[in-house]
C-alpha positions in Angstrom: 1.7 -118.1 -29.9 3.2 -114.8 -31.4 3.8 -111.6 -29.5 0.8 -109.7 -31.2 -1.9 -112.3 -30.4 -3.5 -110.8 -27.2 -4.2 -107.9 -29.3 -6.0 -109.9 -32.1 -9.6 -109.5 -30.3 -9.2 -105.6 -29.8 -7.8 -104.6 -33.2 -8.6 -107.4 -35.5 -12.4 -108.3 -36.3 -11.6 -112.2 -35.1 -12.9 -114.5 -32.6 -9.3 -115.6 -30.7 -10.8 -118.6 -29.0 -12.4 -120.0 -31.9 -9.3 -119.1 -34.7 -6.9 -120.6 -35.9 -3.9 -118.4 -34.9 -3.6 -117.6 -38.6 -4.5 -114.2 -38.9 -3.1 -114.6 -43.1 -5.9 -116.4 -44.2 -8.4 -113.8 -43.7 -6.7 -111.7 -46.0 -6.6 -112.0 -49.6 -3.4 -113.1 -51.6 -1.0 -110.8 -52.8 2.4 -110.6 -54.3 3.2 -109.3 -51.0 3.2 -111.5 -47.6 -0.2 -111.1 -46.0 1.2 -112.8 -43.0 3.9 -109.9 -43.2 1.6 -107.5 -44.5 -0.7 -107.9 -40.9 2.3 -108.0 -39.0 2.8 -104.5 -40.0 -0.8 -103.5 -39.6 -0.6 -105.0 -36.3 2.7 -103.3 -35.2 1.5 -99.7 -36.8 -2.0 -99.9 -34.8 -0.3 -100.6 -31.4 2.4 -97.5 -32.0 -0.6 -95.1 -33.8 -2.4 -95.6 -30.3 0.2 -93.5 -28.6 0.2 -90.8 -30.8 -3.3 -90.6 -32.2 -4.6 -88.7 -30.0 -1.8 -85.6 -30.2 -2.9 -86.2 -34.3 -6.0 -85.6 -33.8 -5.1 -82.3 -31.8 -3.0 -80.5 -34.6 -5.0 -81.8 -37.5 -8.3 -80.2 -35.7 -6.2 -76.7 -34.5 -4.9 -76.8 -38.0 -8.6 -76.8 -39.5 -9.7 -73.9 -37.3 -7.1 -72.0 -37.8 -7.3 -72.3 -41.3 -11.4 -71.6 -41.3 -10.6 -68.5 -39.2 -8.5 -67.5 -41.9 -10.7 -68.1 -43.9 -13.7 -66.0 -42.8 -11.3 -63.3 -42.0 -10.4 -63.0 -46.0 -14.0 -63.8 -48.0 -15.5 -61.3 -45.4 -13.9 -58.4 -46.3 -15.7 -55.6 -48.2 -13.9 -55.9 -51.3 -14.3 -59.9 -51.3 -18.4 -59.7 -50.6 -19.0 -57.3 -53.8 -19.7 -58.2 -56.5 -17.5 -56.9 -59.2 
């Protein structure tokens, strides 16, 4: 049993009960490791949890600052005549 198998069910599209333990041969081969290659994905998803959420905040405050900006500049006078 590896550390990241109780989290196998919640991020991985796999039966636990019914697999066996070898999350690699699901994945395709590549000249890379797949069983080091989900390792990885495995580590990144539990750490992105924690922070996904602050993300999602600055990404979206980003956007509406940036639309406001936006509006504010193409509705000026001189931007909505035509020239």
């Amino acid at each position: 049993m590896d550390e990241y198998e109780p989290y196998y069910g919640e991020f991985v599209d796999v039966d636990v009960a019914h697999h066996d333990g070898n999350v690699s041969s699901a994945l395709p081969s590549s000249p890379v490791s797949a069983a080091g290659a989900s390792d990885s994905l495995m580590r990144f998803s539990i750490w992105y949890q924690g922070v996904h959420g602050y993300v999602c905040v600055v990404i979206c405050l980003f956007g509406v600052v940036s639309n406001a900006m936006n509006i504010a500049v193409l509705t000026r006078r001189s931007m909505v005549i035509n020239v």
